[in-house]
mmCIF file as gemmi writes it, N, C-alpha and C atoms, coordinates in Angstrom:
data_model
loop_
_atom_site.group_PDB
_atom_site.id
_atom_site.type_symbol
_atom_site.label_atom_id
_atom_site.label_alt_id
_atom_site.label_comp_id
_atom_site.label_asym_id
_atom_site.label_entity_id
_atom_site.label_seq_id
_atom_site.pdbx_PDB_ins_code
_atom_site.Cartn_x
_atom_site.Cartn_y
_atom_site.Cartn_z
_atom_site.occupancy
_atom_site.B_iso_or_equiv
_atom_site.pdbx_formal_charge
_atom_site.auth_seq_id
_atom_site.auth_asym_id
_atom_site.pdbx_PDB_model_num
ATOM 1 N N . UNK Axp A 1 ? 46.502 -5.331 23.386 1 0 ? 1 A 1
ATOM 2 C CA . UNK Axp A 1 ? 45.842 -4.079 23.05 1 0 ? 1 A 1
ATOM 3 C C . UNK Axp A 1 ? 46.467 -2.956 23.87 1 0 ? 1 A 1
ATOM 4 N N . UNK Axp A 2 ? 46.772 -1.864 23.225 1 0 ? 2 A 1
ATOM 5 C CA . UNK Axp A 2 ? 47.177 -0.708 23.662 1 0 ? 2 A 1
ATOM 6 C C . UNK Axp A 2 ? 46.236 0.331 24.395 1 0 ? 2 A 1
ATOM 7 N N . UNK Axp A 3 ? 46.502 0.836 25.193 1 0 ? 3 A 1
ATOM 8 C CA . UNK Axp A 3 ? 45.711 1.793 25.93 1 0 ? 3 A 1
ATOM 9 C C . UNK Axp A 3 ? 45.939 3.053 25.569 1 0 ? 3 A 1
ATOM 10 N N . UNK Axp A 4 ? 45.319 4.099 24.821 1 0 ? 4 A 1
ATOM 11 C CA . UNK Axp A 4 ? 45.899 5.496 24.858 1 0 ? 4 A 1
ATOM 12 C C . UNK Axp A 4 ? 44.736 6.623 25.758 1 0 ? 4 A 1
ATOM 13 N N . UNK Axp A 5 ? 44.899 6.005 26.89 1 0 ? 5 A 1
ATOM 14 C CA . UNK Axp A 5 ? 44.268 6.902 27.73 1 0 ? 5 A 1
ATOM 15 C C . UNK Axp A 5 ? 45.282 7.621 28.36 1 0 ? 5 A 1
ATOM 16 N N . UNK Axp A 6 ? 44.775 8.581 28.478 1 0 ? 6 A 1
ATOM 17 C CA . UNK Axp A 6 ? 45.769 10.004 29.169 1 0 ? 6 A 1
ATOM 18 C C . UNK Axp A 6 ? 46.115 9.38 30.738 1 0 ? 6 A 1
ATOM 19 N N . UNK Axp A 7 ? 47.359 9.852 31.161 1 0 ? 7 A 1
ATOM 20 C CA . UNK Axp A 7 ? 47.822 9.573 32.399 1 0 ? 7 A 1
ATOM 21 C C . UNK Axp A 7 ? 48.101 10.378 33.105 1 0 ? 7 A 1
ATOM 22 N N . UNK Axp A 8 ? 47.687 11.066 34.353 1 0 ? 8 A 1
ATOM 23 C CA . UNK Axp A 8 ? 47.743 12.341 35.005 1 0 ? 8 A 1
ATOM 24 C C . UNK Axp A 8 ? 48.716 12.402 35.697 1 0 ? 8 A 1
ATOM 25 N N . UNK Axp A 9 ? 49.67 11.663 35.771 1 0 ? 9 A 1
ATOM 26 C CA . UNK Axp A 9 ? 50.814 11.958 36.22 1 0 ? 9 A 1
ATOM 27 C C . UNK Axp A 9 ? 51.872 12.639 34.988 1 0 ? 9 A 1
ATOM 28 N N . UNK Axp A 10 ? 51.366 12.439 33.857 1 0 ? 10 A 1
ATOM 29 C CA . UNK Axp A 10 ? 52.233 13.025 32.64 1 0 ? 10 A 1
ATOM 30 C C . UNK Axp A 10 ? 51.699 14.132 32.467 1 0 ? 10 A 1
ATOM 31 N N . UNK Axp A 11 ? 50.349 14.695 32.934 1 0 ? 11 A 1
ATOM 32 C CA . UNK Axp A 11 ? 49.995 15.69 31.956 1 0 ? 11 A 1
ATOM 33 C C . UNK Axp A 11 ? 50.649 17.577 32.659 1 0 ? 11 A 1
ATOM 34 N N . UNK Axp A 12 ? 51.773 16.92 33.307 1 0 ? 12 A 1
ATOM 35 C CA . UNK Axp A 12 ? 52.593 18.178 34.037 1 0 ? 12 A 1
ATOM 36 C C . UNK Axp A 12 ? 52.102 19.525 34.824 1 0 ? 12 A 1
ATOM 37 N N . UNK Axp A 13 ? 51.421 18.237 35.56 1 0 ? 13 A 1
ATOM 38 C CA . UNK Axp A 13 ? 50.995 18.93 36.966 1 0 ? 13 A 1
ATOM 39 C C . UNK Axp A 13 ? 51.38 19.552 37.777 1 0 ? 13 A 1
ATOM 40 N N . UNK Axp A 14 ? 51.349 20.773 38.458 1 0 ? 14 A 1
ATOM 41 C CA . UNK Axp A 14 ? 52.292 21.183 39.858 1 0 ? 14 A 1
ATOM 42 C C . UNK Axp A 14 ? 52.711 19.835 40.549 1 0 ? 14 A 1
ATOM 43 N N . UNK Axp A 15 ? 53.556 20.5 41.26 1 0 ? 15 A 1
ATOM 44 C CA . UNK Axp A 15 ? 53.978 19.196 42.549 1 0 ? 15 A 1
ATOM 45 C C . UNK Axp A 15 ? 54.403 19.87 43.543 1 0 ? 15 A 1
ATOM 46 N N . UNK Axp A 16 ? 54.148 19.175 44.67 1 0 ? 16 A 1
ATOM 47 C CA . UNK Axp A 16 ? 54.456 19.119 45.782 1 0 ? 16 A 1
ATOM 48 C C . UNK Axp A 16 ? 55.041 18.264 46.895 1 0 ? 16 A 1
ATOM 49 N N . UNK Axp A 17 ? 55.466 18.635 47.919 1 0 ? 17 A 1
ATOM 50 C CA . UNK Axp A 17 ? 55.896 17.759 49.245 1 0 ? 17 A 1
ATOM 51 C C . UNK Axp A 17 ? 55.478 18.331 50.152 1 0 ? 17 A 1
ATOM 52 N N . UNK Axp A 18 ? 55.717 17.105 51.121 1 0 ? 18 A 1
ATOM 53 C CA . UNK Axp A 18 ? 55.1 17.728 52.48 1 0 ? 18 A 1
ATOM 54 C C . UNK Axp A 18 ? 55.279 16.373 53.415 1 0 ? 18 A 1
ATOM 55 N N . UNK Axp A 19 ? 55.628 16.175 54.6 1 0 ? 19 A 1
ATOM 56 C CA . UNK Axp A 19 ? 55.796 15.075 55.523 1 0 ? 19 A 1
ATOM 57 C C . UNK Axp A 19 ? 54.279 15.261 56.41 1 0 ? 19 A 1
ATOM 58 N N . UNK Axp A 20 ? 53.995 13.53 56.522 1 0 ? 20 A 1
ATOM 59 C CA . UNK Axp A 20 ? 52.71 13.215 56.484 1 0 ? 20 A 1
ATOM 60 C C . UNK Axp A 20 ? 52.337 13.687 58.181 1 0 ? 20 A 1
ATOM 61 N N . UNK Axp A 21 ? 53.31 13.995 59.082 1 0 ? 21 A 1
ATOM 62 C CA . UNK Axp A 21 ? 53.133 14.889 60.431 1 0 ? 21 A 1
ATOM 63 C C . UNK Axp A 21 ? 52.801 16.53 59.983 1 0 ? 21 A 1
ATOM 64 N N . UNK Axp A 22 ? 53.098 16.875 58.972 1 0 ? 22 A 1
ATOM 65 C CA . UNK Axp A 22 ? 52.822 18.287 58.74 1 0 ? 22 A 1
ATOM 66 C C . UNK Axp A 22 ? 51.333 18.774 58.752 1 0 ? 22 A 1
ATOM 67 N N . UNK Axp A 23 ? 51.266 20.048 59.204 1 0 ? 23 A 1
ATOM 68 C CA . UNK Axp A 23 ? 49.886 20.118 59.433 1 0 ? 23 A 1
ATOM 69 C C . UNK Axp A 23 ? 49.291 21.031 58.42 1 0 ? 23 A 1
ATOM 70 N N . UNK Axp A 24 ? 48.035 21.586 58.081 1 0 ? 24 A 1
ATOM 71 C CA . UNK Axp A 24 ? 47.752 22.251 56.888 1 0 ? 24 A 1
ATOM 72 C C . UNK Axp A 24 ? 47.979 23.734 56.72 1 0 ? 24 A 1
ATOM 73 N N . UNK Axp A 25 ? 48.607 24.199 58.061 1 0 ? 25 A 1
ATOM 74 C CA . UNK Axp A 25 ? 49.227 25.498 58.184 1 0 ? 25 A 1
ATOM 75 C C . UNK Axp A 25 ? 50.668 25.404 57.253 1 0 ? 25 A 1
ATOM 76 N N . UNK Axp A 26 ? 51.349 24.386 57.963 1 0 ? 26 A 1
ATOM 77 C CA . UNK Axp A 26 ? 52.545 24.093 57.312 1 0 ? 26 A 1
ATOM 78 C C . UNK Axp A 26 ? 52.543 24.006 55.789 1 0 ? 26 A 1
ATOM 79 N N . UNK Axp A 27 ? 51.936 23.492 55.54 1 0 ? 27 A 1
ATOM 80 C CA . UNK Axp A 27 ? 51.506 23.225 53.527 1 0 ? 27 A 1
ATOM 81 C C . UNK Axp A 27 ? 50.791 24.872 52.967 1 0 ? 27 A 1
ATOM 82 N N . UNK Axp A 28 ? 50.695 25.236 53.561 1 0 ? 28 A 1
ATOM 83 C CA . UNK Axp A 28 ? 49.15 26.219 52.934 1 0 ? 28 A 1
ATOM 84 C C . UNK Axp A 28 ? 49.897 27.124 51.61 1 0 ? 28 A 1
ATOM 85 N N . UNK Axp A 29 ? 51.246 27.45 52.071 1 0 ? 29 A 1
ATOM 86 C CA . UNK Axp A 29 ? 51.635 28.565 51.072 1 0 ? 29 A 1
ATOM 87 C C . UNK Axp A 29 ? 52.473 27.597 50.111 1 0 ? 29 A 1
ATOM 88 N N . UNK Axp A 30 ? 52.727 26.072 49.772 1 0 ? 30 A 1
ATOM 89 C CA . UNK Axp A 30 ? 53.25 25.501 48.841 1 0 ? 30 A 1
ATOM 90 C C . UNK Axp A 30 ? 51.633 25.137 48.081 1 0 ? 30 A 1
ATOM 91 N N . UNK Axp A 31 ? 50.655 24.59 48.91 1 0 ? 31 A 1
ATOM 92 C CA . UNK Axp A 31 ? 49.264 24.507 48.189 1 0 ? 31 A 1
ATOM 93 C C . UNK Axp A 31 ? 48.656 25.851 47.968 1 0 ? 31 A 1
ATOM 94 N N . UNK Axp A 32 ? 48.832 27.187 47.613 1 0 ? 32 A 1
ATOM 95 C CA . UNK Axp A 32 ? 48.541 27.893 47.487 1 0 ? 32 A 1
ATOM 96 C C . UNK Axp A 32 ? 49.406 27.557 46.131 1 0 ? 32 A 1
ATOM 97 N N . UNK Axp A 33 ? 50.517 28.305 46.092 1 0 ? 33 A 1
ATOM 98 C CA . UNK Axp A 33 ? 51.456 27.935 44.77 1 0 ? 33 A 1
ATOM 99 C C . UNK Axp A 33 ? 50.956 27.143 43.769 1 0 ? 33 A 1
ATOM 100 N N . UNK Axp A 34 ? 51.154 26.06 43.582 1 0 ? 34 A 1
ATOM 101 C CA . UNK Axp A 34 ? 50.163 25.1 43.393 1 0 ? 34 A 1
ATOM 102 C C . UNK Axp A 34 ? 48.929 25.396 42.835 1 0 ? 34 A 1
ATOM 103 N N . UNK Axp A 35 ? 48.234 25.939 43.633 1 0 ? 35 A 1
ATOM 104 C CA . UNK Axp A 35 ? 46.694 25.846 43.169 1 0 ? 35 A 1
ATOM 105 C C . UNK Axp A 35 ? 46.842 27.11 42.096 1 0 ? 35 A 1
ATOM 106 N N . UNK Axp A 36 ? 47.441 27.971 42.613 1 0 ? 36 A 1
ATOM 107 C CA . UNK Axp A 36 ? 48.007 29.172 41.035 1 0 ? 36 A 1
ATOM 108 C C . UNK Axp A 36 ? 47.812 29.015 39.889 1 0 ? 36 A 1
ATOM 109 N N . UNK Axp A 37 ? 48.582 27.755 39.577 1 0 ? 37 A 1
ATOM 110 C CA . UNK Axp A 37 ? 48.669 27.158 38.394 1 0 ? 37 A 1
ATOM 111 C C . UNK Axp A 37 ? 47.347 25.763 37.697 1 0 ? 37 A 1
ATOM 112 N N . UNK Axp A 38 ? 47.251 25.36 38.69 1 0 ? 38 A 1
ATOM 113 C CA . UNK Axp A 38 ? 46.325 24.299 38.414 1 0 ? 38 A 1
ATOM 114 C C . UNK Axp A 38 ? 45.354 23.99 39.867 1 0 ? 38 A 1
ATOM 115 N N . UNK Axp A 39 ? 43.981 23.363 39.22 1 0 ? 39 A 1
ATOM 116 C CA . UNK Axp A 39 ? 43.036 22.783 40.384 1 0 ? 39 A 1
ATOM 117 C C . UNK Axp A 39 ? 43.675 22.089 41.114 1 0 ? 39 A 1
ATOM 118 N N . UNK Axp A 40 ? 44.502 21.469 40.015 1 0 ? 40 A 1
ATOM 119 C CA . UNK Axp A 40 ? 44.998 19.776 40.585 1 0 ? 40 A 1
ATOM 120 C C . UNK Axp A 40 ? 46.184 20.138 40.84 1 0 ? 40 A 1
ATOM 121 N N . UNK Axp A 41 ? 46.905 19.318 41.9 1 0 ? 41 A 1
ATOM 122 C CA . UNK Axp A 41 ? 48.451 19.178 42.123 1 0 ? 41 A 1
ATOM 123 C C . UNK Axp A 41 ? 49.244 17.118 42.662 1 0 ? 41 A 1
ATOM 124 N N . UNK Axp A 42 ? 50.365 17.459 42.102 1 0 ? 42 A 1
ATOM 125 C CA . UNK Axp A 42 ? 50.385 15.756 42.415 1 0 ? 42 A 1
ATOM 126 C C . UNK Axp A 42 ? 51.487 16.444 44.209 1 0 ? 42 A 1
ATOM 127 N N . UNK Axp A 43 ? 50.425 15.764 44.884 1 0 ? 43 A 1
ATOM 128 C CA . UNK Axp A 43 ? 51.242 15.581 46.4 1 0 ? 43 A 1
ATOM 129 C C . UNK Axp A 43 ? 52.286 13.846 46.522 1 0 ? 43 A 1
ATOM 130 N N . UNK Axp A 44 ? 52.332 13.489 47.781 1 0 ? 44 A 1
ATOM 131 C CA . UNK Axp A 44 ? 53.133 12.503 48.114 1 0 ? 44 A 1
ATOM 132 C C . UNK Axp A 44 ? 52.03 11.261 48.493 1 0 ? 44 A 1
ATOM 133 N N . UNK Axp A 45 ? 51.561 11.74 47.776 1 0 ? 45 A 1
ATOM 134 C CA . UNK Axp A 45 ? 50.317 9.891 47.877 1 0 ? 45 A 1
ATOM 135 C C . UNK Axp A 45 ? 49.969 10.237 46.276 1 0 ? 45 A 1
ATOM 136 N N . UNK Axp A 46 ? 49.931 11.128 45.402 1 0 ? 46 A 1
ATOM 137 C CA . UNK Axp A 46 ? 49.598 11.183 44.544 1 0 ? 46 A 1
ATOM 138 C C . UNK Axp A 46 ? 48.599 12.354 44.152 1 0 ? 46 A 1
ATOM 139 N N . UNK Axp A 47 ? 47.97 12.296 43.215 1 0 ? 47 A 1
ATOM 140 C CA . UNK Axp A 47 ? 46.889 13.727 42.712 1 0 ? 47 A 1
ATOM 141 C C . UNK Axp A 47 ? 45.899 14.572 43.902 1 0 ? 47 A 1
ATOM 142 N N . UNK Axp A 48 ? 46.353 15.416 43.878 1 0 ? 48 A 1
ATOM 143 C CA . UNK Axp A 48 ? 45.03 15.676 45.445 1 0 ? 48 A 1
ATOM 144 C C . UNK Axp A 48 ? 44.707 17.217 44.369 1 0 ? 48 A 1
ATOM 145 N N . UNK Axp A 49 ? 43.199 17.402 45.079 1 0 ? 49 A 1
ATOM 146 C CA . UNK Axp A 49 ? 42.123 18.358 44.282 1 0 ? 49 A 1
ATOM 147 C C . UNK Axp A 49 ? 42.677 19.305 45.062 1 0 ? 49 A 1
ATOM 148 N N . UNK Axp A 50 ? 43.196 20.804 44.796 1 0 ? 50 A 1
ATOM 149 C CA . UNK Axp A 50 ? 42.818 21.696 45.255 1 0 ? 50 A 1
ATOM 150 C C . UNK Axp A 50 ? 41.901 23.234 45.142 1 0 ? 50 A 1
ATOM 151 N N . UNK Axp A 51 ? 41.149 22.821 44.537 1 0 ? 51 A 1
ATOM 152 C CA . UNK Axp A 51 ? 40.243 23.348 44.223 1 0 ? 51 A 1
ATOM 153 C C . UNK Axp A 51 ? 39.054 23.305 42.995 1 0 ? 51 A 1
């Protein structure tokens, strides 16, 4: 059986990076960007809410 549930990594989310020592000063103006466009953004563990 086939699954046609939506997959949120396809549905062309912002993205981002960031090294897991970085602190939330360091991120703020790529998660700002980001949040511009969408609530959601895919980070480096995967989907994180921003707002």
């Amino acid at each position: 059986m086939n699954s046609a549930a939506p997959n949120v990594l396809d549905a062309g989310l912002p993205t981002f990076d960031y090294g897991f020592t970085a602190t939330p000063h360091d991120v703020l103006d790529d998660v700002r960007t980001a949040q511009s466009r969408a609530p959601i953004a895919i980070g480096p563990l995967g989907p994180e809410i921003l707002s």
